[in-house]
Each structure stands twice: as C-alpha cells, then as structure tokens.
N, C-alpha and C positions, 0 to 999 in steps of 0.2 A: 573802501572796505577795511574792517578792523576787528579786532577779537577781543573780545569784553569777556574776564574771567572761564577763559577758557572756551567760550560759544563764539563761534564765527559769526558774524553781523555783514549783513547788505545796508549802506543805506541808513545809517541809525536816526538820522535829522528829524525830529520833529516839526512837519511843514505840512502842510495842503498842498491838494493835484495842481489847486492854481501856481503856487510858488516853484514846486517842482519844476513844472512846463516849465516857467522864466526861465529857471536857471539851467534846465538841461537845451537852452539855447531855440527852442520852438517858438514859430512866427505868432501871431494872434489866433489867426485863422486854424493852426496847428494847435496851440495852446487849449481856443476853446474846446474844439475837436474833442483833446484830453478830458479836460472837465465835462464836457456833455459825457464821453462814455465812461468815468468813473462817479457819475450823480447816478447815470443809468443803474450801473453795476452794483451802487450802493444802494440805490432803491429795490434793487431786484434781492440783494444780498442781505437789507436789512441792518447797514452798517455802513459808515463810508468809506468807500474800496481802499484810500490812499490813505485813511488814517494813521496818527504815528504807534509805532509798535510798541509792545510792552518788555519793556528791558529783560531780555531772560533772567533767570534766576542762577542758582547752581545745580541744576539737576545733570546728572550722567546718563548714559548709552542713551538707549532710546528714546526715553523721556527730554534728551536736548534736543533729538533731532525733530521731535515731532513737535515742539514747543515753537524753535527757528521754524520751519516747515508754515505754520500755521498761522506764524505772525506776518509770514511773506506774503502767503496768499491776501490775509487781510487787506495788504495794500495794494495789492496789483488791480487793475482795470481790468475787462473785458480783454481789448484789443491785447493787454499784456500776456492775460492767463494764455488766449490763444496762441500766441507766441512765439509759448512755451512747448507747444503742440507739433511745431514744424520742424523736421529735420530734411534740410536743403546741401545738395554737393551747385560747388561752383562748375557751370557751364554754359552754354548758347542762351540759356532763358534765363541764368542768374549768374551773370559777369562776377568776379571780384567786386570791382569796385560797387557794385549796384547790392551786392552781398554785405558790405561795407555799408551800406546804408540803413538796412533790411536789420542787419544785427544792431548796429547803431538806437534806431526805431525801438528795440527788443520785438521785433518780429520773427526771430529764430531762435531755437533752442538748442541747436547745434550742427551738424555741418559733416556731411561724409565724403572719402576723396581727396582729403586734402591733408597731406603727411607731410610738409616739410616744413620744420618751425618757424623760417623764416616767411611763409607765407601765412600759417597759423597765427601768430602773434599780435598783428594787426587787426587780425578778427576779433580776438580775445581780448585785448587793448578797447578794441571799441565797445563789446559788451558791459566791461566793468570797468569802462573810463566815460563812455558818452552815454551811452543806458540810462531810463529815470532809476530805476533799480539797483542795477550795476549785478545782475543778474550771470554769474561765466556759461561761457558756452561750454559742450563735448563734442568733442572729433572723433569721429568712429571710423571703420574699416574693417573690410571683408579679411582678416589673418586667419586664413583659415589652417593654413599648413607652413606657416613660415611668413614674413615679411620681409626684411633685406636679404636672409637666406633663407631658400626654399627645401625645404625638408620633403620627401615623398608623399605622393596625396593621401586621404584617410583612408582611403581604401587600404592602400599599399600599408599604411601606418595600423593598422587594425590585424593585417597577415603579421605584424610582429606576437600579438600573444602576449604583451609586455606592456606592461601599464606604466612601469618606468621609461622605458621610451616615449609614451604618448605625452607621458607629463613632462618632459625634458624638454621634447619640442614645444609645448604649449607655452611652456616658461622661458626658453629663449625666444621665443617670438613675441609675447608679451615684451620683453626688456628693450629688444630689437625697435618695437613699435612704441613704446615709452620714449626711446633714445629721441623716435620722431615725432613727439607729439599727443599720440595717438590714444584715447582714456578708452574707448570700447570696440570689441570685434565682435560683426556679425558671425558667433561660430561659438561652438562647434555646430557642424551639422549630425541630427542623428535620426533622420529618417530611412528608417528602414526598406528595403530596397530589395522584390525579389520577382523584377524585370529589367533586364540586363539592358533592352531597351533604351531607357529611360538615362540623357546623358548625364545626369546626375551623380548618378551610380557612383562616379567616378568620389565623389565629393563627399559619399558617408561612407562609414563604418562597415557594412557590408548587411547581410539578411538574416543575424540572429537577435534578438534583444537581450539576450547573456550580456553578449559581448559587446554590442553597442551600447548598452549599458555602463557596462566598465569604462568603455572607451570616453562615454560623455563625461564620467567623473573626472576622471584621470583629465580630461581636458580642462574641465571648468578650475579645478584644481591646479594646473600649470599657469592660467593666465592668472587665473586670480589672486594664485599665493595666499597667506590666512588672511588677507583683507584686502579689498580692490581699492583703497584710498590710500597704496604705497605710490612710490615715484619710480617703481620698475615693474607694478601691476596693470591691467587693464580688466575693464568688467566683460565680462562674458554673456552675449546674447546667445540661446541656441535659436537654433532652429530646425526646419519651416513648422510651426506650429499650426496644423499637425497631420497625418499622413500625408504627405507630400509624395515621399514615397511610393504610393500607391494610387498611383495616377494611373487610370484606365487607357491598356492598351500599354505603358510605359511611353506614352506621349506626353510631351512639360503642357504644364498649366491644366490639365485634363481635369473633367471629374474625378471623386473619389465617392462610391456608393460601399458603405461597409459597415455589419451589422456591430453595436455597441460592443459586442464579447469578444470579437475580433480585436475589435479597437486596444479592447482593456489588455489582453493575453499577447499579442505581440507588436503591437505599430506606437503604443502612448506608453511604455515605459521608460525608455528611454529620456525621454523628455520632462520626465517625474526622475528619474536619476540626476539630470544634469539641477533639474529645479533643489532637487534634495541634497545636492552637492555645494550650493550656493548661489548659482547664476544668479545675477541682478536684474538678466532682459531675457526678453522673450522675443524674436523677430515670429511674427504671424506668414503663414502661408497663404500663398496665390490660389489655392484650388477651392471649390467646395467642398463642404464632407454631406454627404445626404443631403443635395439639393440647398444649403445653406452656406454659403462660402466664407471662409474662416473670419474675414473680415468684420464680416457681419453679424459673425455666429454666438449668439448670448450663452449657449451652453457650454461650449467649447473655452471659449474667456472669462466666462462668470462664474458656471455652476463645474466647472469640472478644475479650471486653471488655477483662479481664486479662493472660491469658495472648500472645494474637495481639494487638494491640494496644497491650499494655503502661499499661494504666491504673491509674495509683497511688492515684487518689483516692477521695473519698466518695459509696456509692451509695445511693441514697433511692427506697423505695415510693411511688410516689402512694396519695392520699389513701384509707385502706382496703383498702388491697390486698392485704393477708396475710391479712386477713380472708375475703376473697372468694374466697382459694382453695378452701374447702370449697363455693363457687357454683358455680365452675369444676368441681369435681367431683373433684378430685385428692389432697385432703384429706378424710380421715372426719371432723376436727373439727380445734378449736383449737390443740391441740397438736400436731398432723401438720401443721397448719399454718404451724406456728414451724418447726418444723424443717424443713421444706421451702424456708422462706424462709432461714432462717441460713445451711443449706447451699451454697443454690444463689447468695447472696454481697449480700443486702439487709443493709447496716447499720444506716439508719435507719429506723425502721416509721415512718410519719405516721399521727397520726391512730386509732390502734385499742392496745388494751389487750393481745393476744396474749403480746409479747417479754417483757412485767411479768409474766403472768402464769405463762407457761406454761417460759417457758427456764430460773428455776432448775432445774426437777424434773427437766426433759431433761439438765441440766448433772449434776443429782444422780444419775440412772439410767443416765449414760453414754451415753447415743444421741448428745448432742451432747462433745463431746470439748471439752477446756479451751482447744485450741490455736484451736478453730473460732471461739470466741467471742471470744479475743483477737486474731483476723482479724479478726472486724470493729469490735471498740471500737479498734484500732488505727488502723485508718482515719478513723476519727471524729477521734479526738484527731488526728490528723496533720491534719484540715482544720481544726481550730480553730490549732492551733501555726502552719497554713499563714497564716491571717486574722489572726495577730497577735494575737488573743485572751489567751494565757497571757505575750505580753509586757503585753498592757494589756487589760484587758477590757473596760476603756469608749474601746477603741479609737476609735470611731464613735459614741460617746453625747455624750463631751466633760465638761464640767462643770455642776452645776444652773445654775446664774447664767448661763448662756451659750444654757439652754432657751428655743426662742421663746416668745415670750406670744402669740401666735397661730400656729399650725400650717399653718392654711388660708390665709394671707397673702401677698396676690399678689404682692408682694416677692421669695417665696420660688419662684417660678414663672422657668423660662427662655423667656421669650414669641416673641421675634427669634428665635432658632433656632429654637423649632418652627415658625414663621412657614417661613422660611426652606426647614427641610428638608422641610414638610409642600408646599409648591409644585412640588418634587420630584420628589412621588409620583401626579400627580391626569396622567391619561391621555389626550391628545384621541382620540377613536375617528370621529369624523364632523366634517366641516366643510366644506357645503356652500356655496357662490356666497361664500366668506370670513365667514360671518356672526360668527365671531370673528375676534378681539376685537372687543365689542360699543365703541360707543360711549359716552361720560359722556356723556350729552344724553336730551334728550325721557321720554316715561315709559314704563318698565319695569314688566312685571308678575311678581311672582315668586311661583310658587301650587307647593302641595306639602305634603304632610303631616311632611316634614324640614326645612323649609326653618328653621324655627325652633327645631328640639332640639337644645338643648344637650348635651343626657345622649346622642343617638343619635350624632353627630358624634363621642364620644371611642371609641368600639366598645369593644367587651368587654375583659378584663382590661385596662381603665384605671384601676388600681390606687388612688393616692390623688388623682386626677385628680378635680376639682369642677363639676359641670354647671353651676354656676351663673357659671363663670370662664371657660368654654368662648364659644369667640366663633363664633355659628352663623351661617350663611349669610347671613341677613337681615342682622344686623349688620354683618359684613364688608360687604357692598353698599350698607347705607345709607351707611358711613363713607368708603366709597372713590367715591359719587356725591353725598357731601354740598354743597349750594348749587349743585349740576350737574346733576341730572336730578331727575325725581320718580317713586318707588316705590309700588305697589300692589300690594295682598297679597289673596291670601285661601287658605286649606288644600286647598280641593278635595277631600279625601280622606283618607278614616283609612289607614293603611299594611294592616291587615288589616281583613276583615270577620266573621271567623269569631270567636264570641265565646270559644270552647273553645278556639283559638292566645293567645286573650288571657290567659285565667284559667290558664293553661302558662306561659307568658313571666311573668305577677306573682306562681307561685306561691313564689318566694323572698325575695319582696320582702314581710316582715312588716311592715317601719313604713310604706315607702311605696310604692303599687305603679307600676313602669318606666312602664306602657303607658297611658293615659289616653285614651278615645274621645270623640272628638264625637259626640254622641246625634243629630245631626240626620241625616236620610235621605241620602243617597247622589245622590238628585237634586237636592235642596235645596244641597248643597254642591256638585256639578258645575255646576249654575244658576247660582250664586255667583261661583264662579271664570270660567267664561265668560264673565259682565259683565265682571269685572275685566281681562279677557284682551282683552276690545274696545277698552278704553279705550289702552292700550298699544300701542307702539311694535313691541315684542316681547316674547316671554314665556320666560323659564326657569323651566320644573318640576324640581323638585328632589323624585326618590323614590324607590324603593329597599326598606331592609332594616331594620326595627328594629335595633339592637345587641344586641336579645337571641336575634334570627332566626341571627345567625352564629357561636354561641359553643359550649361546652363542654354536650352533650347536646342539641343545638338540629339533629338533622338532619332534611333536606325530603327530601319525595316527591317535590316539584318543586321546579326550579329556576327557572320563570315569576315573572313581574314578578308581588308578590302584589296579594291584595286587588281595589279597583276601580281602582285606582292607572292601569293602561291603559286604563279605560274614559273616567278622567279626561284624559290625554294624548291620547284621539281626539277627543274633545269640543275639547280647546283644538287641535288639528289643524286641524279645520273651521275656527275663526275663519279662517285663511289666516293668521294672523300669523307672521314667524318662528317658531320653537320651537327653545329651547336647552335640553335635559335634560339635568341634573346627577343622577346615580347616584352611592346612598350605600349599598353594600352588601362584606358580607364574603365573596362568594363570586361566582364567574361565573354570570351570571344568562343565563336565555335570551332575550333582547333584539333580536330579530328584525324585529318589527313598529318599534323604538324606529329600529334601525338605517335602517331603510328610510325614513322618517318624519323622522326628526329635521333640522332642519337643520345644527345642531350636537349632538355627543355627550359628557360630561365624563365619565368614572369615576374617581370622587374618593376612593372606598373610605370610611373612617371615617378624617377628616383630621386631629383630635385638636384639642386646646385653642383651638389657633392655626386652626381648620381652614377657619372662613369667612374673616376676611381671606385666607388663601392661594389659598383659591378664584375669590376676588373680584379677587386679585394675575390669577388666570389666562384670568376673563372679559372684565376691561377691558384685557388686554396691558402689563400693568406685569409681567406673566411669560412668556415661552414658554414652550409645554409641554413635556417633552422625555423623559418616562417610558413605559417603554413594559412589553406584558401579559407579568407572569412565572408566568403561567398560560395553557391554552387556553381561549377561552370555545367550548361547545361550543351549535347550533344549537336542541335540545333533549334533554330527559333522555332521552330513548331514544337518543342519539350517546354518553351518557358509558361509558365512561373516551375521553375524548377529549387526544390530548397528543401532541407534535411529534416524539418520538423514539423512537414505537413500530419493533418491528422488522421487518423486513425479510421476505414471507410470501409465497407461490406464485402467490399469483392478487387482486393489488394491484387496486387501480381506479385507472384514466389517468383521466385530466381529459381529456373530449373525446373520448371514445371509450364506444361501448356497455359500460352495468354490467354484465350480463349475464355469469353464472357468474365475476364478481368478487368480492371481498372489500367490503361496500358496502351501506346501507339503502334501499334502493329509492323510500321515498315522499319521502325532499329532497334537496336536493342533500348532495355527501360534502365532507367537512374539516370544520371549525370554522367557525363565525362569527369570530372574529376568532382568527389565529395567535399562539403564543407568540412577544414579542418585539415587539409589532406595536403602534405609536404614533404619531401625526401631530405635525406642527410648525405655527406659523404660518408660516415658511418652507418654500418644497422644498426638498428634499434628494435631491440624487443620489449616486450608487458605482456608476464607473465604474473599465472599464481595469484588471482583475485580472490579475495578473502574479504568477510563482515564480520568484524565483531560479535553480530546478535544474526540472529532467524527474526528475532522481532525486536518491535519497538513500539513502549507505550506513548501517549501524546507528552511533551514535554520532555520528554528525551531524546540519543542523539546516540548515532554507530558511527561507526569507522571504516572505513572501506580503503582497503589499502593492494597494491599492485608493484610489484617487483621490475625498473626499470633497467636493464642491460645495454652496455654499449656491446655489440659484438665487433666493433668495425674496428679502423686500425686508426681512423682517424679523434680525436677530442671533439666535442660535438655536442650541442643542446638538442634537446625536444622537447615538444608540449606536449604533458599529458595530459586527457581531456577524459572529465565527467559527465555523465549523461545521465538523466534518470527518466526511465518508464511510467506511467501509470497505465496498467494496460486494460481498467476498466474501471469505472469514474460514472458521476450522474450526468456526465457529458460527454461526447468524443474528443480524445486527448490528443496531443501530438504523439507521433508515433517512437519519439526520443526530445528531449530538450538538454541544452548545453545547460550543468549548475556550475561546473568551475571547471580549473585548467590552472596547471604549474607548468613554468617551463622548467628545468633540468638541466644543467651543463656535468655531462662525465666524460672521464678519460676511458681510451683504449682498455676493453676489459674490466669495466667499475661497473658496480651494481648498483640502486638504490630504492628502499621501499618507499615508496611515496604512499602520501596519505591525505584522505578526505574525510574532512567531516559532513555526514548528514543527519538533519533534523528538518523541522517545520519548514523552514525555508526554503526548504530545497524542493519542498512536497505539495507548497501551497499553490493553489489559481486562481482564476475568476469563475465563479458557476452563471447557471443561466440566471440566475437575480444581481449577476453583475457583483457579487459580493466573493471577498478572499476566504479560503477555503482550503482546510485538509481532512480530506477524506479518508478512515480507512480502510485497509484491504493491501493487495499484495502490489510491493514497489520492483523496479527491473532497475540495477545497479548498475553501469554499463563502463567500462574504463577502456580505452585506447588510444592509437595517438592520428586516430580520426575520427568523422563521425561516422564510417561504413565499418569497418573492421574494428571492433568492440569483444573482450571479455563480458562474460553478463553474471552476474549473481544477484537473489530475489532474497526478499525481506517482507516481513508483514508487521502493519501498524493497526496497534490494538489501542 
C-alpha cells in the first residue's frame, strides 16, 4: 500500500484477476476459481470486477473518499465484496490460525474479541500483506464503560447528571482501547429502559430520552474525539437499533409491539442523537418491532435510519442475528435469510456463516442485484477509510517494540479518574438523624456478601477490566480508616440461595466459575455477622446483585432484594446499631423494607475499578453525594412499568384523595418508591422563587425561567436542578411532565444562586398523530426542582 498525492491506494498495479491470482500465490484450481468469480461479477456488473483503477486525482474531503471508495469496489470479485461483509471473533468454529487463512483469502472484514496487539498484528499483516487487495481489517469491542479500567456502569454513569463525566470516561476508554488495538466499540448503548426486569437495564442510560439523549452525545463524542481516524480514537457503534429496550414483559430477545408515535416521542431519539452526534455504526437489534425483526426490517434501516435520518455509516447485526431469522419465522432457511438481511441494509453479519455462504448464489441467480451488495461493502469500506485504516492500518497497533510486556499492568490503568468519576455516580437515597458521613473513629462492622468482590464491583461488560485490580469496598475503608478506626467483617450471606440461579450465572464461565458459595447454613452466617455487628459502633451492609444478575439474558421475575440477603439486614436491625446499606445492583430493586429501615441508604450501582475507594470517598465525607436516580424505582414488580413521564389519562389518581374508579393498584400506596431524578445531599438544598420572564410567548421567541438555588446545609455540595415542562392539553395526550434540561450547581455553606433556563420551540415541540414535529399553542407548565416529584410550577402561554 502507498499514498499517491495525498490519497491512500490499495493495490495500485495494473494487472488482471489472472495475474493477480499468480502472484498472490493461488494454486490453479484456486486461480481459476478467482477468474470464474470475477468474469461472473464482471458480467453481472457490466465491467471487469478486477480491472486497473483510475489514478485518483486531487480532490479533498469527500470527494477522495468516494473516488478511492469506488475505484476499490471496481476491482473486487464477488467472493471479495462478500468478504467484506463478515465480522468474525476467533473461537471453537474460527481458531487463529484458520482466521489466518480466512483473512488471508480476504474473506473477513474484521474481527471482534481480540485486543492485544500482539495477536492483532498477524491478522492485519495478512490482510495487507497476503490479501489480493491488501484490503486492512477492524477490530471491534464491546467498551462499553471502561476497557483496561472499568468506570461505573451507564446506568450508574447517567445518575451523574454530568456530561463531562460521561465524556471523560468515554475518552479514556477510547485511548485505553487504542493503546490495544482496538478502531471500533459496540456502544454506547441507548435503549431506553422502563422494565427494571429486563437484565439490560443495567447497560443503558436509564428511562428518560432527555437524558439518554445527552448521554448518547456525550458518549459518541468521548470515543470519537473530532474525528475517529486519530491514533487515540475509536468509532462509535450505538446501539441495539432499535427498542430493545422494550422488550415485552422485560424478557431479553422478546417482541416489541409499539405504535409509530411511541416509537417517535420516547424509544428512537436517542439513537437520532448519537446518530446526529457523529456515530459511524449502528449495531442492529435482536428483537422484532411490529412483527418484523430489526434485522430484516426495511423501514427501520432504510426509510427511517437512512433515508429520514440521513445515516451514512456502518450497520452491524448482533451477534447471530441473520441466522435467527428463520427462528423468527420469516425466513424458510439460510438463504431467504441473507437476503432478507442484505436487503433490508445489514452490512456486517457478526458471528454466523450465512453472507459466505449463501450471497454468491443470490448474486448469481439475480434475486440480489450487483448494486445491492455494493450498498453495503460500500459502507464497510467508508468506515474503515473513515478510522484511518487504508491511510495506516496499524493506526492503533503502533510498532512491535513499543508492545507492552505486560497487558494487564496497573500502569496501564487510569485510577484518579475512575476514582473521581465513579464518586459521581453512587446516590444518597436515605439519611436519617445525619448518620452520614460516618466518622474515622471506633469500630466499624462491615458485613455483606459484596462487600469484598472484586469481580462484582466492575458489573457486566467490563471488558478488559481485572477483578483482581479492582479495589472493593473493604479495601477502599480499610485504606481511608487506616491507624483511625478498627474494621470487622464477616459475609452474612451468599447473594443467592437458589443453587439453579447459581449453576445459570457459571454456566459461561468454562475455566472459572463467577459465583462461589459459602457452604455454611444461612444461620451459621446470620449468627456470625450479628456477633460482629455487636462489637461495632455501626454497621454497613453491603448487598445487592451479582454482576451477572444484571446483564445480557439475565432477566428477574422479581425485582426483590434476592437471596437471604434481607433476612440478614433484619437480623443486624435488631442489634439497634446504626445500619448504613450500600446497594450494589444493576437495576431498581424493590427496596422497601431497606428504605424504611435503613438509617442511611447508598446505591452505588457497579462502581467499577476504582469503585471502593469512591465509595469509601462518600461514607467518610471526603465526598458529597450529589447524583441522582435516572431511572424510577418502582415499590414492587407488580408497579412496573413505573416512569415519571407517562401520559396524561382520564381518570389519574390525586394523592389524598379516594382511589376509587382511579387509574391505581389498590393494595400499596401509588408512584414509585423513589422518583426519577431523586438524590440526597449532606447539605439541604433548597429552590425557591420561580419566576418567567413573560406570561407569554410568540413563535420564535424564547423566556427565561429562572429559580433561586440555596445551600442551607453546613456541608459544600452540588445539586442538579432539573427542568420539566407541561403541555397540559395538546391535539394529543401528552406526558404528564418531560425532563428539557438540568444544571448541576456546586455551592458552599450558606451561597445562593439564581440559575437559569432558557425556553423556546424546543423545549415545546413533539411528534403529533401524523407522526410530524410540532408546537402547538396554548398554555405551557414550567416546572423547576431538584426532582421529578417535588417541582415549583409556573405557566406561560404561546401565541
């Protein structure tokens, strides 16, 4: 490979398929092979496929890429374009060396799973040293929250409120995964989530599209940096395109049945943010939407992705999912299967054999037309041209001599900033008579079947994150009360009791299984920790959720605290000791009894590498807390779908007023246990004094909404204040509040501060029933507080 006046060149030789084959070392039988499928491909294409290309010219941005682009295609075969189509991880059905071959051939287009340069290199060697083409591959990976250091999941990362945080992590984990290699991450994810069910949960953003929105920006924006073709970027796939999220029942892989308006107003913006943010990929979803499964789905990838949208980039199946269309039932077999995915605009298949095997024949019989397939090897090549690849293919590998000698090397870990943004995310929910910030002093007991997992602390897709680097609960508090107090331990409790959850959660785990029981009884260790609990001053239980309770096919029947887990928390109840519970789970638990009970409440989520010191930052007061829930937690699983901006319906239940022939569950009380939005401070916090600008507003202009923020407390302290606005009556039913923005705040003891919001169009517009964006007027509800339930309100009218 070489670069000719500035354009990167594959291949510049002027030669036939015949001479090609000789020289890139192909038998006869191999040779002709080549030449039967590029006469094919030339007669179907009207050109012949391997013809020599035309020397680019000097054209800039675009106009090079689409020039290179189109002169590569010219030469590729059939067997090549497809390819280009395959994105394969080495495993049991594709060894190394047979990978080695496979890319060799140009039968792949890239490779996921595989992060360490010194195994990358040899792959990438063979693409653009043995390749007729000399074609580079891309190495992709799920970084979804961290890569050698594991930052808190996105959930947890979402209760920050801070968009500088999201993109801080997003940017060291790009560099992190540059270091090894790595040019694309499936991620961010930004499926909307409002069944707590669903083990996902854990993995996105939470259940507003405000904020999942911000969050996808902020994301695509950390990896990608102002261009994904640096040598410390990677490109940014979102995903699961699209409701995912909304999987019936909150069961993985489920249908999703959900009307167009829906779709538009809260489940698909998001994905139109990250898209409008830059993202280059698009990872497709596993589920149907309306009986047509994404995979398949021409409206979903063509008329809404592409077309309405405008998306130029690379889209990717999850993992088997061309395959699965004949599960789905929409395909008779393999080959109705390709072609249903080619058409409907999947480039890259992951993971399954279908596009090798089945697209030449389709190509040869016509059903797939020449143009269709060079739709999508087009896209491919434009994401690798986009990553810089065909300027340098070891953009991100570097040179051998520059390979670490140790991969796993704490060196190579960013500590302080996960430290940092992991304190961010951990949520006070309860804090009775002050009992935080504990004191350094006397003896502490800290009992819990989390309180020492390293492995559970970094939660699911913690990619090349190391449990044994991981600094768990215990540690962070021996370190931050070291020659100051004295610690006493003991587990109390396995996280589950049920030995069939066990042997589920280690059935993936061949070398070593996650889950590890204490064999002793249940009383034996409640016995235990209640001695330990006497001795002490005060006690934090730390308990929760395996990491593998919250992850990808891990959905609950319940959402209850599992296991004996609360039987152990009543047990240490009775001591009378304080009780500070630290919750370490990926989803809203029903936490009812914890709430009422606790004297303090922490949800810390999975806080990642760094995730005990930051914890420990926020038990002894070397942090306020200042996150708050970007989810609802709902009372119990018979409340869910529980979420702050459902709409607006005939027969509401008052608060304080007979339920009766209301909308409302009779046997507890109605709303959430805790609201979206909703987080304590060691300081108070007040918002007062809401005020607008105007009584009205014509179209095209814009008020002011402004709210007086107070520290009352004694402590220094941020808070988010959160905007909400009304429409409380529209040619549609609206929601009954929606989040438009949010500042967080940091003041001292005794500071005041007017904060202020701008609203206009944007703030006011929807989807109507013709599926079109829309501001209506009439009178708007201005809503400011520093949750979504407890709200100042002042109204406005747009004329």
């Amino acid at each position: 490979m070489d670069n000719r006046n500035g354009v990167p060149v594959v291949d510049g030789r002027e030669d036939d398929s015949r001479a090609e084959a000789s020289r890139s070392g192909l038998s006869r039988r191999q040779a002709l092979a080549a030449i039967a499928s590029a006469a094919a491909a030339a007669g179907m294409a009207g050109g012949p496929a391997a013809a020599a290309p035309k020397k680019p010219g000097k054209p800039t941005g675009p106009a090079t890429k689409t020039a290179f682009i189109e002169d590569l295609i010219a030469r590729m075969t059939v067997d090549e374009k497809v390819g280009q189509l395959r994105l394969i991880s080495i495993g049991p059905e594709m060894p190394h060396a047979k990978l080695m071959e496979e890319v060799a051939a140009g039968r792949i287009a890239g490779s996921f799973n595989t992060v360490i340069r010194r195994d990358n290199r040899p792959l990438q060697e063979a693409a653009v040293k043995r390749s007729r083409l000399k074609i580079p591959l891309f190495f992709a990976y799920d970084v979804v929250h961290g890569h050698r250091t594991t930052f808190p999941i996105p959930l947890g990362l979402a209760a920050s409120f801070d968009m500088a945080v999201i993109e801080r992590m997003a940017r060291i984990s790009a560099v992190e995964a540059c270091n090894d290699g790595v040019d694309m991450t499936f991620a961010p994810m930004v499926d909307i989530s409002h069944d707590p069910r669903w083990g996902r949960t854990s993995e996105g953003f939470g259940e507003d599209p405000y904020l999942v929105s911000e969050c996808a920006r902020a994301s695509v924006h950390g990896f990608q940096g102002a261009a994904p073709d640096k040598p410390d970027t990677i490109m940014a796939a979102v995903k699961h395109f699209a409701l995912y999220g909304a999987v019936e029942g909150g069961r993985d892989y489920n249908t999703v049945d959900m009307s167009p308006l829906r779709m538009h107003q809260v489940y698909l913006p998001p994905y139109k943010a990250a898209i409008d943010a830059g993202a280059g990929g698009v990872m497709v979803a596993l589920n149907s939407v309306n009986g047509i499964p994404a995979t398949s789905n021409v409206w979903l990838l063509q008329d809404l992705l592409r077309k309405q949208w405008g998306f130029k980039g690379v889209t990717v199946s999850d993992h088997g999912a061309i395959t699965e269309l004949t599960r789905h039932g929409v395909a008779r077999d393999n080959r109705e299967a390709a072609k249903l995915a080619i058409k409907a605009g999947i480039d890259l298949s992951m993971a399954d054999q279908i596009y090798l095997a089945e697209l030449p024949g389709l190509i040869a019989s016509g059903e797939i037309k020449m143009a269709e397939l060079d739709a999508r090897v087009r896209e491919v090549l434009g994401a690798k041209y986009d990553l810089g690849l065909f300027a340098d293919p070891f953009l991100r590998m570097g040179k051998p001599e520059d390979d670490p000698a140790d991969v796993k090397a704490d060196s190579r870990l960013h500590r302080e900033p996960a430290r940092e943004i992991a304190r961010e995310t951990i949520v006070l929910l309860e804090n009775r008579n002050q009992t935080l910030p504990l004191k350094k002093q006397g003896t502490i007991a800290l009992i819990g079947p989390l309180a020492d997992s390293g492995l559970d602390i970094l939660g699911s897709w913690s990619a090349q994150g190391v449990p044994e680097q991981a600094v768990t609960v215990r540690a962070g508090i021996e370190k931050a009360i070291e020659g100051k107090a004295r610690l006493v331990t003991a587990r109390g409790s396995n996280v589950i009791d049920d030995q069939k959850v066990v042997e589920y959660l280690n059935f993936l785990n061949w070398d070593k299984p996650e889950v590890i029981q204490d064999p002793r009884p249940i009383e034996t260790m409640i016995e235990e920790a209640v001695s330990v609990a006497n001795q002490a001053d005060v006690v934090i239980a730390v308990v929760g959720e395996l990491r593998g309770m919250s992850h990808e096919s891990s959905s609950r029947v319940s959402i209850d605290m599992p296991g004996s887990q609360r039987r152990l928390l009543q047990a240490l109840k009775a001591t009378g000791k304080p009780l500070v519970i630290v919750l370490m789970n990926g989803r809203p638990l029903a936490i009812g009894w914890e709430k009422d009970n606790a004297d303090a409440l922490l949800e810390t989520w999975y806080a990642g590498t760094e995730g005990g010191n930051a914890i420990a930052d926020v038990l002894f007061g070397d942090h306020n807390p200042s996150a708050k829930l970007p989810i609802s937690f709902p009372r119990s699983v018979g409340q869910i779908p529980t979420y702050y901006n459902a709409l607006r319906i005939g027969r509401p239940y008052t608060e304080g007023k007979p339920g009766n022939y209301t909308s409302q569950y009779f046997e507890e009380a109605q709303g959430p246990l805790y609201p979206f939005g909703f987080g304590l401070s060691y300081s108070r916090f007040t918002v007062k004094d809401l005020k607008l600008s105007a009584a009205q507003m014509k179209r095209g202009e814009k008020l002011t909404a402004e709210a007086t923020l107070t520290n009352e407390g004694s402590f220094e302290g941020a808070n988010v204040v959160q905007l909400y606005i009304a429409d409380p009556y529209a040619s549609i039913a609206r929601p009954v509040k929606e989040l438009k923005g949010f500042q967080k705040i940091t003041l001292k003891p005794g500071e005041s501060r007017v904060v202020r919001f701008e609203v206009g169009e944007d703030q006011l517009k929807f989807i109507n029933a013709d599926l079109k964006e829309v501001v209506e007027t009439g009178r708007f509800d201005v809503q400011i507080g520093l949750d979504s339930h407890d709200v100042l309100v002042q109204s406005f009218e747009l004329v």
